[in-house]
C-alpha positions in Angstrom: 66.4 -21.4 -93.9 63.9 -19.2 -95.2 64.8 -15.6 -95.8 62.6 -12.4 -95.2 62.8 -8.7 -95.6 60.7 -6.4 -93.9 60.4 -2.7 -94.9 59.0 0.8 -93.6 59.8 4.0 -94.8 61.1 5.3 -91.4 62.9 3.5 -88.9 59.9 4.9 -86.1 57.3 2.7 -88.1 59.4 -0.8 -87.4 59.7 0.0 -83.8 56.1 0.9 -83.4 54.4 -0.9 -85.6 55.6 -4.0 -86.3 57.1 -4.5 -82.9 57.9 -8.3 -82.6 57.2 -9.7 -85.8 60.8 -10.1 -86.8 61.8 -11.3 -83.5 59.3 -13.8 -84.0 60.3 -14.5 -87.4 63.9 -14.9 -86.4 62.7 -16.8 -83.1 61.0 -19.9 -85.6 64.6 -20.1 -87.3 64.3 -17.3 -90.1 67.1 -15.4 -91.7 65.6 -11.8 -91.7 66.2 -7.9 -92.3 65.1 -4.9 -91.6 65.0 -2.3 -94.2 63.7 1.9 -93.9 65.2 5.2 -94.0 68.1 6.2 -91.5 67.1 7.3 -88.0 68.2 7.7 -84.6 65.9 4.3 -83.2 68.0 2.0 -85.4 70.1 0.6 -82.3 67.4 0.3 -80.5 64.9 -1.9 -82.8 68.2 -4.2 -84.1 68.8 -5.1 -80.2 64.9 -5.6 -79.7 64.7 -7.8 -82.2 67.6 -9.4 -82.5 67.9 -8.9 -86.1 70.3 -6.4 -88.5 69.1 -3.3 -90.6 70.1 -1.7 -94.2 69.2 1.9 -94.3 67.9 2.8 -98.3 67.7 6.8 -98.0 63.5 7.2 -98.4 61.8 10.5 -97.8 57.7 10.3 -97.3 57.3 13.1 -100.1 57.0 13.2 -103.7 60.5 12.9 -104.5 60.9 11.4 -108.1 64.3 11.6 -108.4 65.2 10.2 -104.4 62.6 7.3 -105.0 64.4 6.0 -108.9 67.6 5.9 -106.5 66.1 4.1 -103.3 64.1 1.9 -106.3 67.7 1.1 -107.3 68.9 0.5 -104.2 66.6 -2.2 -103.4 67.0 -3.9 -106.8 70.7 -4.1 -105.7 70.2 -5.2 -101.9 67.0 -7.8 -103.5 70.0 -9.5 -106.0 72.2 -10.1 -103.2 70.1 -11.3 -100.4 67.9 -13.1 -102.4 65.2 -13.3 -100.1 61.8 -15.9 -100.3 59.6 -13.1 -99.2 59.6 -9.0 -98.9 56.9 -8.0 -96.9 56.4 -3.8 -97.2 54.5 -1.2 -94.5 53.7 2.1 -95.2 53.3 4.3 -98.4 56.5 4.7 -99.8 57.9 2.0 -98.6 55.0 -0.6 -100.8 55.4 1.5 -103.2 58.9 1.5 -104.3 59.2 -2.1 -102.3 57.0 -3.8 -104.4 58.6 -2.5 -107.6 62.2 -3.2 -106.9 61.0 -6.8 -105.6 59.3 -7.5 -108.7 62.2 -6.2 -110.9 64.6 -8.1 -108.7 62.6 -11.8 -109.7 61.1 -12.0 -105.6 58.4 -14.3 -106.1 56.6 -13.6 -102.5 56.2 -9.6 -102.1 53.4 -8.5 -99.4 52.3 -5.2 -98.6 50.3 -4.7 -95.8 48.1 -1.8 -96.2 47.4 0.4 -92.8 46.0 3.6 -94.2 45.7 5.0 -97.7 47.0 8.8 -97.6 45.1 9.5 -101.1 41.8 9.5 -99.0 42.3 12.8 -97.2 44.3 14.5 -100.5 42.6 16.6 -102.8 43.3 18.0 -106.6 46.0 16.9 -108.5 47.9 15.5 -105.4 45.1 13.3 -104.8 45.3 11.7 -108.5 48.9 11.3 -107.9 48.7 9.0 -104.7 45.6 7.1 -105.9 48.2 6.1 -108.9 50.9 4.8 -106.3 48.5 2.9 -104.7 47.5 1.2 -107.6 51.6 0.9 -108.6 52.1 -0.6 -105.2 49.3 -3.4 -105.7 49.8 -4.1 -109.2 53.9 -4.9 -107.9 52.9 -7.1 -105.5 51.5 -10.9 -105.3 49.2 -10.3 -102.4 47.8 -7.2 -100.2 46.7 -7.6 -96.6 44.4 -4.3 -95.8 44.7 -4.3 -91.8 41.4 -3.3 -91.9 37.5 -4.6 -93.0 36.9 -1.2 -94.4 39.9 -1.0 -95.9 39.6 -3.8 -97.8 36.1 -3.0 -99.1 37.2 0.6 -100.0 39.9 -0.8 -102.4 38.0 -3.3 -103.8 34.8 -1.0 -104.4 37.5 1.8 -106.2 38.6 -1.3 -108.1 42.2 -0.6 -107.1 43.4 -4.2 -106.6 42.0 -7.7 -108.0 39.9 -9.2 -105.3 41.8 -12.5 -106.0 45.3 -10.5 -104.4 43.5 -9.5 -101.6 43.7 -11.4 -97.6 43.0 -9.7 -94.2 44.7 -10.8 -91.0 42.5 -12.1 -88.4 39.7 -9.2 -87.5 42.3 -7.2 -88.9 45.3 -4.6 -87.1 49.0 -5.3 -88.4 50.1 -6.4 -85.2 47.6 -6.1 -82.5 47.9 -5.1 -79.1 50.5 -5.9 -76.1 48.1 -6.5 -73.3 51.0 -7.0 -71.2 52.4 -3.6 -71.3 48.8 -2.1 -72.2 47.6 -3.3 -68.7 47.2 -1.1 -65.7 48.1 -3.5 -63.7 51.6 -3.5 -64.8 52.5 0.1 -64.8 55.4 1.9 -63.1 54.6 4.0 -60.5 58.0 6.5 -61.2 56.5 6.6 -64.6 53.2 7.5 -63.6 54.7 10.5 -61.6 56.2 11.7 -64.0 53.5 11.7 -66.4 51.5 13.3 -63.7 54.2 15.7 -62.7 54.1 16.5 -66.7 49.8 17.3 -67.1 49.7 19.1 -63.3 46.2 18.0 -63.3 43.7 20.0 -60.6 42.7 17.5 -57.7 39.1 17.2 -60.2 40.5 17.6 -63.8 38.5 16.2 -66.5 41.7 14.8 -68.5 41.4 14.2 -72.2 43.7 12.5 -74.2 44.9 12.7 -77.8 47.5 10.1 -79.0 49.7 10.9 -82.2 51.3 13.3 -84.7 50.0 16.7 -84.3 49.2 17.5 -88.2 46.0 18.3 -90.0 44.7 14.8 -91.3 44.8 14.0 -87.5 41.7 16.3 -86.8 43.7 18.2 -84.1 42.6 21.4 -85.2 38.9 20.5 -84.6 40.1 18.6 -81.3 41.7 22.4 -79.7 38.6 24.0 -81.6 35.4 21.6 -79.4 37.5 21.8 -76.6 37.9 25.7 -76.6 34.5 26.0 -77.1 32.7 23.3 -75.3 31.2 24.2 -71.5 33.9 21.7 -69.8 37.1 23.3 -70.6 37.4 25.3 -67.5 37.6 21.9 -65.4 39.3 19.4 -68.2 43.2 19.6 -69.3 43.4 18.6 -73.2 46.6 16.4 -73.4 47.7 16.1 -76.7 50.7 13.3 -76.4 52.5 13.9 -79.8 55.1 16.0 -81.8 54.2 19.0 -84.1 55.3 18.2 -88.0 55.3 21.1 -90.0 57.0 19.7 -93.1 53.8 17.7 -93.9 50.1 18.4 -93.4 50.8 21.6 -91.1 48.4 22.7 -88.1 47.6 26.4 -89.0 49.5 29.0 -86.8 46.6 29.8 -84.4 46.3 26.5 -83.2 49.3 25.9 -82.7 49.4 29.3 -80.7 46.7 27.9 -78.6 48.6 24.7 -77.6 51.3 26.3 -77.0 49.6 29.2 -75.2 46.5 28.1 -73.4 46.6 27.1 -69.8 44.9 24.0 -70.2 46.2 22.5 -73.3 49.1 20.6 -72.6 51.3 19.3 -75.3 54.1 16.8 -74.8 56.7 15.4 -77.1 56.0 11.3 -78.1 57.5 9.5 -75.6 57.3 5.2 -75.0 55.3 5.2 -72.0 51.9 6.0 -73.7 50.2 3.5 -71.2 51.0 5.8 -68.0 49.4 8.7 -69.8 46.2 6.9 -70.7 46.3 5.5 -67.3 45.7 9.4 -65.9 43.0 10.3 -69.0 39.2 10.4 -68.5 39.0 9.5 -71.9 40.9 9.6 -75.5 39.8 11.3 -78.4 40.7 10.1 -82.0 39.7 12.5 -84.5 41.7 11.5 -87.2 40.6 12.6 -90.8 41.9 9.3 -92.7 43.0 5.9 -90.8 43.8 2.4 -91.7 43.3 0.2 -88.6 44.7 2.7 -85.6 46.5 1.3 -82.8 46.1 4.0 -80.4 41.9 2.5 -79.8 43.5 -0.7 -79.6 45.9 0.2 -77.0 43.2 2.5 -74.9 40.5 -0.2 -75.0 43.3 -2.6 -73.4 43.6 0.0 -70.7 39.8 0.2 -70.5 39.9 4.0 -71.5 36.5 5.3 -72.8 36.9 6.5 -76.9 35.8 9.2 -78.8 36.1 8.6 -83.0 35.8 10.2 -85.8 33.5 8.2 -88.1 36.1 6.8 -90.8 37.3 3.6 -92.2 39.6 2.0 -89.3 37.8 3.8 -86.4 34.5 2.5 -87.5 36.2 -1.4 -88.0 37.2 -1.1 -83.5 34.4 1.5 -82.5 30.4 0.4 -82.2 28.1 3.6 -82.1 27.1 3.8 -78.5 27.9 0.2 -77.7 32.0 0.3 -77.2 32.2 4.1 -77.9 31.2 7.4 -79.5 32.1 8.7 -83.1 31.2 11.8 -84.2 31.2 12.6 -88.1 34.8 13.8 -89.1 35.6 17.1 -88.7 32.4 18.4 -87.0 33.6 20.7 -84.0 30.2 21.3 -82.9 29.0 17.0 -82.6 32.5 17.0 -81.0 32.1 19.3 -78.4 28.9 17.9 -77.5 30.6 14.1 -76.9 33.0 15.8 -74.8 30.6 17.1 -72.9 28.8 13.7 -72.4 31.6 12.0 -71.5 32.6 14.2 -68.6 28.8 14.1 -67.7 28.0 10.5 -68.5 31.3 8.9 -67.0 29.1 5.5 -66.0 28.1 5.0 -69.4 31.4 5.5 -70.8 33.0 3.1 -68.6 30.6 0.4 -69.7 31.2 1.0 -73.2 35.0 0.8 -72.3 34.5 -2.7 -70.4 32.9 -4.4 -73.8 35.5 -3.0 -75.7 38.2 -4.3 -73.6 36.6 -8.2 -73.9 36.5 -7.8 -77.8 40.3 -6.8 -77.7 41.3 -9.4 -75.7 39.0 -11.8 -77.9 40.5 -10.6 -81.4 43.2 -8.4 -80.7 46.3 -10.0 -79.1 49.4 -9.6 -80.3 50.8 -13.2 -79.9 47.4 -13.9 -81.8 48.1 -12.0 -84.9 51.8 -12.6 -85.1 51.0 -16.4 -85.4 48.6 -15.7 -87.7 50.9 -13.7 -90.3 53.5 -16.8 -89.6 51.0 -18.6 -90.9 50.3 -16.5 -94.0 54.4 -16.4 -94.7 54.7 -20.4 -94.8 51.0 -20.4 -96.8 52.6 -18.7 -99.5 56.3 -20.5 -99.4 54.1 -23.7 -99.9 52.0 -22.3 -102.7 55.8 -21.6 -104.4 56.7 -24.3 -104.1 54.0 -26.1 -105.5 54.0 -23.4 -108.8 57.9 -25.2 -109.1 
């Protein structure tokens, strides 16, 4: 029976982003584990999928010191499980993955790349990440970038041999549930109590904002075009995520202004993102640096209409006018105005949301991509054993 490893640096990131591929894995007769930092959704992710977890201490900083240990670690846990393939997610995780895996003699090691943090770093820090990047790819035998632009951005940077390089399907690194991103199979308790949570006014223009509230996400410039822009006094800015201060903090006005203003509400990440995108006029996404994001995936499978910052990922889901807007990243004042013309242009919007909900369901299914990455993993166990 074939053994494989999967790894994220926190426990958060196998629960939401890889939902179902060890199941699956395990499902079609595989030995497999899961690997990341310690965390509170551990219990819940090995009874989901049906599948045990080591816990290797990472941290998502620059910790030298921590990452020689956790690079140790791995060697140790590699000798003894001996597995055919270890397949890594996120940063830290490739990066000190694929370079225990390699020491350890692991002849299949994967990293799937989902966002490049180097791309939104500047100075010396910047120099620094572009380096683990290119440690993470030169440790591993093949990269899967989750995303077209992805891929070309690492191959035009000449980070990685084009030779290592394979994309899954249209890309995403595990596409979309359309069963429980499907407003036809919502809860109606859980819609009341989103409801009950936004207190909308009986003709609210809701806008939506999915994810951690830090910098690189362009929330600043999200609070900033909707303060300013002529619609705030009959829209509610929703912004479904937690505040992380440790990394990439929001300056201390803004966060003022969430917490403060009557019509910014702010709520704590919670699993039934559906319900709130169920309530929302529209989500904006005005993320700084992305690799393939889930969150358009999820609100073109509830046929929400999108607003994008024009980046690699975003670009790879959104079409200019066709399946949604983007605005150039970080311009409040382009912003504003595409918040404006969705509350005023809500026909329009809706049409671009209907032709990006038949491309998701064309390219974009979950059961889709997990077959295909199946595919990948018993691709590669034949290629070994043909190298015999």
């Amino acid at each position: 029976m074939p053994k494989l490893i999967r790894i994220t640096t926190v426990p958060l990131s196998l629960q939401l982003l890889l939902q179902g591929q060890m199941a699956y894995a395990k499902k079609k007769g595989w030995e497999v584990l899961m690997v990341s930092a310690d965390g509170k959704e551990i219990p819940k992710i090995e009874k989901a999928e049906g599948v045990s977890h080591q816990v290797i201490p990472f941290t998502r900083k620059i910790t030298p010191i921590q990452d020689a240990a956790c690079i140790w670690k791995l060697y140790k846990l590699f000798k003894k499980e001996q597995p055919d393939i270890v397949h890594t997610h996120t940063p830290k995780a490739g990066l000190l993955g694929m370079i225990a895996a390699n020491l350890a003699g692991v002849k299949i090691r994967i990293h799937t790349l989902a966002g490049m943090p180097a791309m939104a770093a500047k100075g010396t820090k910047k120099g620094v990440l572009e380096n683990a990047e290119k440690w993470t790819y030169a440790n591993a035998t093949e990269i899967w970038p989750n995303s077209e632009g992805l891929r070309n951005f690492i191959l035009e940077q000449g980070f990685c041999p084009a030779e290592k390089v394979r994309m899954i399907g249209k890309g995403s690194s595990n596409g979309v549930d359309l069963e429980k991103f499907n407003r036809n199979a919502l809860k109606e308790n859980h819609l009341v109590a989103a409801t009950m949570r936004i207190m909308p006014g009986e003709d609210d223009f809701i806008i939506l904002a999915v994810g951690r509230l830090v910098k690189d996400k362009g929330i600043e410039e999200l609070v900033q075009a909707f303060l300013g822009s002529k619609i705030a006094n009959r829209s509610k800015l929703v912004l479904l995520g937690s505040f992380e201060q440790d990394l990439n903090p929001l300056n201390s006005e803004i966060i003022q202004q969430i917490n403060d203003h009557p019509r910014i509400v702010q709520i704590d990440w919670t699993d039934h993102v559906a319900h709130y995108m169920a309530l929302a006029d529209v989500l904006v996404h005005p993320s700084h640096r992305e690799g393939f994001p889930n969150v358009l995936l999820e609100a073109g499978a509830m046929q929400l209409p999108i607003i994008c910052s024009d980046i690699i990922g975003n670009r790879d889901i959104i079409t200019q006018q066709k399946t949604g807007l983007i605005f150039p990243v970080g311009n409040v004042e382009i912003l504003k105005e595409a918040l404006e013309f969705a509350f005023v242009k809500r026909d329009k919007m809706a049409q671009m949301a209907d032709r990006l909900l038949e491309e998701i369901h064309e390219n974009y299914r979950r059961e889709k991509i997990q077959v295909e990455i199946f595919s990948n993993y018993l691709r590669l166990l034949d290629e070994a054993k043909k190298s015999e």
